[in-house]
Each structure stands twice: as structure tokens, then as C-alpha cells.
C-alpha positions in Angstrom: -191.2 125.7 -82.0 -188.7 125.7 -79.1 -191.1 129.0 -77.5 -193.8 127.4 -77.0 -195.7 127.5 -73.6 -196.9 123.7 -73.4 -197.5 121.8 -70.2 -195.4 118.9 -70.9 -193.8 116.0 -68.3 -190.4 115.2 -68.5 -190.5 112.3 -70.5 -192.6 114.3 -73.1 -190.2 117.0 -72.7 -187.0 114.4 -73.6 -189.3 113.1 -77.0 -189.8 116.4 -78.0 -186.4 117.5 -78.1 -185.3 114.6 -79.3 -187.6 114.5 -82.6 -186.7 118.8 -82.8 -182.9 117.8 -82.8 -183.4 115.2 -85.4 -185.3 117.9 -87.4 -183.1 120.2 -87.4 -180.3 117.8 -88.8 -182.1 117.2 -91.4 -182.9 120.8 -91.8 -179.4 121.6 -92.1 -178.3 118.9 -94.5 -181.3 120.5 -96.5 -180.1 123.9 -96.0 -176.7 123.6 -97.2 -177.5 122.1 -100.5 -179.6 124.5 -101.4 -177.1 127.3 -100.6 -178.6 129.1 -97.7 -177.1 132.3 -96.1 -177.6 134.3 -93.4 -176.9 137.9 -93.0 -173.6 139.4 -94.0 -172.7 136.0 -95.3 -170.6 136.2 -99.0 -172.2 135.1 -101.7 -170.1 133.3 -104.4 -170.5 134.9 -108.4 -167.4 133.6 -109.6 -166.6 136.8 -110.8 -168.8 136.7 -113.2 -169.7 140.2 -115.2 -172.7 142.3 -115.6 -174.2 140.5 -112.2 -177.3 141.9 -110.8 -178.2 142.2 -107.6 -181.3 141.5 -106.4 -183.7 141.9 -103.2 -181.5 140.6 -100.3 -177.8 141.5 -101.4 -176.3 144.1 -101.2 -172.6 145.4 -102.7 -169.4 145.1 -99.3 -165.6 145.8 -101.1 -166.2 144.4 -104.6 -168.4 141.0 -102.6 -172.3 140.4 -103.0 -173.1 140.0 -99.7 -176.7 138.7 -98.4 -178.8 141.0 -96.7 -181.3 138.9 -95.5 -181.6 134.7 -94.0 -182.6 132.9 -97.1 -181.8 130.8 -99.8 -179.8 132.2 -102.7 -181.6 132.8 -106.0 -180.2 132.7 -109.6 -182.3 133.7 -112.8 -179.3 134.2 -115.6 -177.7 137.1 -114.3 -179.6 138.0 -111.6 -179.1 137.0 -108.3 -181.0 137.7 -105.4 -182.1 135.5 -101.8 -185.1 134.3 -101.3 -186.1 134.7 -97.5 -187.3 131.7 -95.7 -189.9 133.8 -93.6 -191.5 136.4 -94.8 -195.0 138.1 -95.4 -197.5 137.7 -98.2 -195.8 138.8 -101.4 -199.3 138.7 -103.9 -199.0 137.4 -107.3 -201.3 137.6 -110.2 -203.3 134.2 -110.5 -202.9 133.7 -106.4 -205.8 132.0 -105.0 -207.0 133.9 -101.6 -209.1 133.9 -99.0 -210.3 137.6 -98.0 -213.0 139.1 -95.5 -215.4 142.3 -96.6 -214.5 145.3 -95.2 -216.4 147.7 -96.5 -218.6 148.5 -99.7 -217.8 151.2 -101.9 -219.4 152.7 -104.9 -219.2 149.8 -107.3 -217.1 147.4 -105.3 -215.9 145.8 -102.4 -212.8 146.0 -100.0 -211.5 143.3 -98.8 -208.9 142.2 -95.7 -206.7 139.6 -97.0 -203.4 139.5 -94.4 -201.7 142.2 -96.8 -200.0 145.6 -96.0 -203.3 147.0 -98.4 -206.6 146.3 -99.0 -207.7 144.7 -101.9 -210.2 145.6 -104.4 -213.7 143.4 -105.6 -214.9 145.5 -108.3 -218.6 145.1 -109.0 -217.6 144.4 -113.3 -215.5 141.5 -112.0 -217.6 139.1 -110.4 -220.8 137.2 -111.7 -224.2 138.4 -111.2 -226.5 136.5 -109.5 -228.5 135.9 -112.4 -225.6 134.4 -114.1 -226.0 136.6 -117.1 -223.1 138.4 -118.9 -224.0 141.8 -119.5 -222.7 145.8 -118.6 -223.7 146.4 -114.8 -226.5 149.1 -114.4 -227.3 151.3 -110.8 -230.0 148.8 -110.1 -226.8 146.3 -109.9 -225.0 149.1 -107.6 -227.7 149.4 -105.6 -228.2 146.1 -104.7 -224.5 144.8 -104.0 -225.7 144.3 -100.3 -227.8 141.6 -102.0 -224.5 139.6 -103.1 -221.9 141.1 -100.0 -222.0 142.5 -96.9 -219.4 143.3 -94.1 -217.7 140.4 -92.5 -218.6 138.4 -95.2 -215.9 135.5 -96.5 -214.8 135.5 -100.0 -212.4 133.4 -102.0 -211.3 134.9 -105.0 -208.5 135.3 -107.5 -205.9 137.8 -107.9 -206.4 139.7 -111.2 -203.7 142.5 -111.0 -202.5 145.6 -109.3 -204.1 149.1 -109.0 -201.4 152.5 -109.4 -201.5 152.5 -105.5 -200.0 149.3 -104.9 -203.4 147.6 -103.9 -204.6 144.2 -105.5 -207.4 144.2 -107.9 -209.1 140.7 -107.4 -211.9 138.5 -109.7 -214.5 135.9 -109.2 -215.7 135.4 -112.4 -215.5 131.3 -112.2 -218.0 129.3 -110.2 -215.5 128.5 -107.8 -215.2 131.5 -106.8 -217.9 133.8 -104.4 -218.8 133.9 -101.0 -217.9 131.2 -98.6 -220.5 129.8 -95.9 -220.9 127.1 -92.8 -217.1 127.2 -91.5 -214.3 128.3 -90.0 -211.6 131.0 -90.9 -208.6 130.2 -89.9 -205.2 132.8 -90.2 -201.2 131.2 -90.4 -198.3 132.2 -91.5 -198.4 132.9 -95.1 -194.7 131.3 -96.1 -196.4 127.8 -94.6 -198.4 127.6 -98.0 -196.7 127.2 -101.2 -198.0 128.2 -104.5 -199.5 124.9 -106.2 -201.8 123.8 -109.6 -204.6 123.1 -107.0 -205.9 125.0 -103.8 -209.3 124.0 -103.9 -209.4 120.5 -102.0 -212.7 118.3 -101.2 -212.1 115.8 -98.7 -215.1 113.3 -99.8 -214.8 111.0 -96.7 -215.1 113.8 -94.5 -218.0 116.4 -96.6 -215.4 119.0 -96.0 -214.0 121.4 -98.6 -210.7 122.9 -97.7 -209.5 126.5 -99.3 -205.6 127.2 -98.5 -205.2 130.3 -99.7 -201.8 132.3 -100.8 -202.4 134.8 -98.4 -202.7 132.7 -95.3 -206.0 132.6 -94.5 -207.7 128.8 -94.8 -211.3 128.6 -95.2 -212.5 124.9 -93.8 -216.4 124.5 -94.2 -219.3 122.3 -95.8 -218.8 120.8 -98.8 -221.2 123.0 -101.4 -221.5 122.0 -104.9 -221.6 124.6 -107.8 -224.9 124.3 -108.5 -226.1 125.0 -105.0 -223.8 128.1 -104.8 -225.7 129.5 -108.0 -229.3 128.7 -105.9 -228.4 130.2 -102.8 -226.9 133.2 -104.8 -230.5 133.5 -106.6 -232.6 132.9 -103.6 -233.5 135.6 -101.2 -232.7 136.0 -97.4 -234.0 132.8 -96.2 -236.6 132.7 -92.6 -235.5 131.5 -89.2 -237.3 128.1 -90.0 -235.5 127.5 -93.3 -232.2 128.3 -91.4 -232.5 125.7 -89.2 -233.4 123.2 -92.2 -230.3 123.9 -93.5 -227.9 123.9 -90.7 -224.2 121.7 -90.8 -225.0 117.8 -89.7 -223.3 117.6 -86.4 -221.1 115.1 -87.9 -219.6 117.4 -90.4 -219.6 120.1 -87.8 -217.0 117.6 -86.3 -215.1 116.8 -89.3 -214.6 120.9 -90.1 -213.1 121.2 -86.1 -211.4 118.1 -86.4 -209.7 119.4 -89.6 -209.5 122.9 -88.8 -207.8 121.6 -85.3 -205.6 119.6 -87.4 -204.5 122.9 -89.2 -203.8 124.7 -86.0 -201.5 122.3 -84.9 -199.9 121.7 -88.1 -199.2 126.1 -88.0 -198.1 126.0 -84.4 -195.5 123.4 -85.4 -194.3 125.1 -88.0 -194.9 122.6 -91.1 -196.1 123.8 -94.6 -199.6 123.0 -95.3 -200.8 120.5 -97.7 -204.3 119.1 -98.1 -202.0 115.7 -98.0 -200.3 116.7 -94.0 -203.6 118.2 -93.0 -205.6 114.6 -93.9 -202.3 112.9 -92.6 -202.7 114.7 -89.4 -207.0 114.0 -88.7 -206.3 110.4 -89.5 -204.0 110.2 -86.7 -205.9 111.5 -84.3 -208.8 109.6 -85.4 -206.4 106.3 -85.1 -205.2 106.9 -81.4 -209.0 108.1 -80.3 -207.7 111.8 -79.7 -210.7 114.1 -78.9 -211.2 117.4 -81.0 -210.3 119.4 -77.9 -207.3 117.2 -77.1 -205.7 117.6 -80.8 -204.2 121.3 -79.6 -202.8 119.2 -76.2 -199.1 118.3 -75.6 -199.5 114.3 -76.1 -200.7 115.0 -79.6 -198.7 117.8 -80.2 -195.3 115.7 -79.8 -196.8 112.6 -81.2 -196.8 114.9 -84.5 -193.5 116.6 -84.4 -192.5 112.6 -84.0 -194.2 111.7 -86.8 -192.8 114.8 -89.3 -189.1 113.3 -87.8 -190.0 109.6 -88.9 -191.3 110.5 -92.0 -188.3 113.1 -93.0 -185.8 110.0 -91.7 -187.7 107.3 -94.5 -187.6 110.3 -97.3 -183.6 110.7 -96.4 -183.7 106.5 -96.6 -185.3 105.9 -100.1 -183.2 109.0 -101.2 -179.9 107.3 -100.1 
């Protein structure tokens, strides 16, 4: 947070740093009861037997020492540290948001902010039809009917291929291609593994996707039924494009929002459909303009707010 270019004025300047300092106290208190560690720091076994050491330690004259700035780890005898920043580790059930690379004989390849592609396989995804049965050449042939390049998918992680790639599935009806709004890209350890990563935010007709992987999808709401007619309909004309284009209203909801997680990524604040929500309602409350959200006034007024609401959590707790 502290490198940030912004163009603030000195009294901006002193309520920025003093909402930082007052984060990172309560950082810190947080940090040392959940038995942090940097690197080369000892980590305590109690001279236990049989310990394992896991990703992050390493073995120093008979100590476990840590390897890596994290928080220790213990699952019975293993003991590892868990890093605090780090890149997309995939797991199976992970809910992502990928872009089409490229088409390939009976699947797709998609970029999803990992060191390898991963794989769409043309057996693991609905037809358009919606009928179950065994795919045909007709169905290879026309898989620039369902996806093309550069086209946005959500989908589910289903396992991993013998080269280390992901083998992904989007057999539900929440899962397919993803139209009418914005990809956005942060840092992958700012979104934690939850029961839900689908989130419709009625007020706004906005659905928001966080994805495991980093990449949030914020765009018109779409029910299921109208993703199975647009996947049965062809290629629709110029006129019927235009019928069908975003209400400017909801055009300004999915910047507002997708503003909202910009900021929220820039700060460096974990992403919740409850903080993002949090964050568009204050700005709607103190009249801030879409283009204004990514300012310094707003940008302190929400490193303030994080500070007051950390303080009232430490309050109730105590």
C-alpha cells in the first residue's frame, strides 16, 4: 500500500498514514496469534518424533526452520508454513474464471492466471441442445459454434492432466460462457476459497464471479434459462444486437462495482461480495462519481473505513 503513486495533500497524506499505522497494529496482534514467521525464523516442535517437514521448512542443526514469510501449518505430524502471498495454487472443485486461447481437436485452452494452460475438453461441457449423449465430428466441427478466441468462461476445476495442466468442467448450468462485462485480474491470495462464488447483487442487476484464480468476472445479471436460449440461437444481426444491449443503468452499476473492486485490490483487502457491496454503497452515500472511486479522497476514505471497522471487531471481541 505504502508504494503507491497517489496525488494526495498533506492532510490526506497524515489520515492515510494514520489509518495504515493503525492497520498494521492490528495486523500484528493478528499475526502473532496465529504463529507467523519469517524467513530463517525457528519453528517450535517440542521435540516431538517422526515430524515432517513440509513446503516452507527446511532442516538448520537439528531446528525446523521456515523457509518462507507465512503462517505455520500443522496437520498431525506434518508441519509446513503457509505463505501469506503467493500465486494461484489450483484445487479440484475451484471455481475460475478463464479466457479461450485457442481451440484444439476436441477442446479448448484456456488462460486462467496459472503457470499452465488449462484444458475444456469438448466431453465435459453441455451441448447446446442440452442433450446427454457421446460427442460425434459434427459436434467437433462445430465447437466454434459454442467458443471462440477471447471468449470468457467460468468453469470448474475437475482434475489434473500427467503434464501438470488443469482439466476443467462445465457441465452445470452455471457454468458456460460469460457475456455484457468486465474482466477484471487481482492478486489471487485476495480471494479465499468459500461454499459460494457465484453472487447476484439484485439491487444492482449485477452478477459477480470471484474466481480462485484471480480473475473476477462483473457483468449483467442472466438467468439460466436465458443462457440455454442464447446457447441455442444462432449468431444474432446488427439490429437484434442493439435490442439487446446493457441498460445504461446497469452499465453503471457493473463500473461502479468493478471500480469498487479495483480499489478494494489496490488496497490490498481480500474480496468479498460483502466488502465489494460495502465499498459501492459508500461511494453512492458521499456522491462519489465512477471516475472518482479510483481518486485519492476515496481511496483514503476506504483504508479509514477498513481501520474503523477492524477497531469495532477488536471491541466486540474484547
Amino acid at each position: 500500500m505504502r508504494d503507491l503513486h497517489l496525488s494526495l495533500n498533506q492532510t490526506q497524506r497524515v489520515r492515510l498514514q494514520a489509518a495504515l499505522d493503525q492497520l498494521e497494529s492490528y495486523a500484528a496482534s493478528t499475526a502473532a496469534a496465529a504463529a507467523s514467521v519469517t524467513v530463517a525464523d525457528s519453528i517450535p516442535v517440542n521435540h516431538e518424533d517422526n515430524i515432517l517437514k513440509g513446503h516452507g521448512t527446511s532442516d538448520l542443526d537439528g531446528q525446523v526452520v521456515a523457509t518462507l514469510c507465512g503462517v505455520v501449518e500443522r496437520v498431525n505430524k506434518l508441519v509446513y508454513v503457509r505463505a501469506l502471498r503467493s500465486r494461484y495454487k489450483p484445487e479440484v472443485g475451484d471455481i475460475i474464471v478463464g479466457r479461450v486461447i485457442e481451440i484444439a481437436p476436441k477442446r479448448w485452452r484456456l488462460e486462467i492466471n496459472f503457470s499452465q494452460d488449462a484444458v475444456l475438453m469438448l466431453s465435459s461441457m453441455n451441448l447446446p441442445d442440452g442433450i446427454q449423449r457421446r460427442r460425434t465430428a459434427v459436434d467437433e466441427l462445430n465447437m466454434r459454434s459454442i467458443f471462440v478466441e477471447n471468449d470468457v468462461i467460468c468453469a470448474e476445476v475437475r482434475g489434473f492432466q500427467h503434464d501438470g495442466s488443469l482439466q476443467l468442467q462445465a457441465r452445470s448450468q452455471k457454468y458456460g460462457k460469460l457475456e455484457k462485462g468486465q474482466l477484471l485480474t487481482v492478486p489471487p491470495y485476495l480471494v479465499k476459497r468459500r461454499k459460494q462464488h457465484f453472487h447476484h447483487l439484485d439491487q444492482y442487476n449485477v452478477d459477480l464471479i470471484v474466481g480462485c484464480n484471480g480473475f473476477v468476472w462483473v457483468g449483467e445479471h442472466v438467468e439460466t434459462s436465458e443462457k440455454e436460449s442464447t446457447l441455442l440461437s444462432d449468431k444474432p444481426s446488427g439490429k437484434q444486437e442493439t435490442d439487446n444491449s446493457v441498460p445504461l443503468e446497469t452499465r453503471r452499476h457493473i463500473c461502479r462495482i468493478a471500480n469498487a473492486v479495483r480499489l478494494l485490490s489496490v488496497i490490498g483487502l481480500t474480496l468479498t461480495v460483502e466488502s465489494v457491496t460495502e465499498t459501492v454503497e459508500a461511494s453512492l452515500r458521499s456522491n462519489i462519481e465512477i471516475n472518482e472511486m479510483l481518486g485519492s479522497e476515496f481511496y483514503v476514505q476506504t483504508v479509514e473505513r477498513e481501520a474503523q471497522r477492524r477497531a469495532s471487531m477488536v471491541r466486540k471481541r474484547s
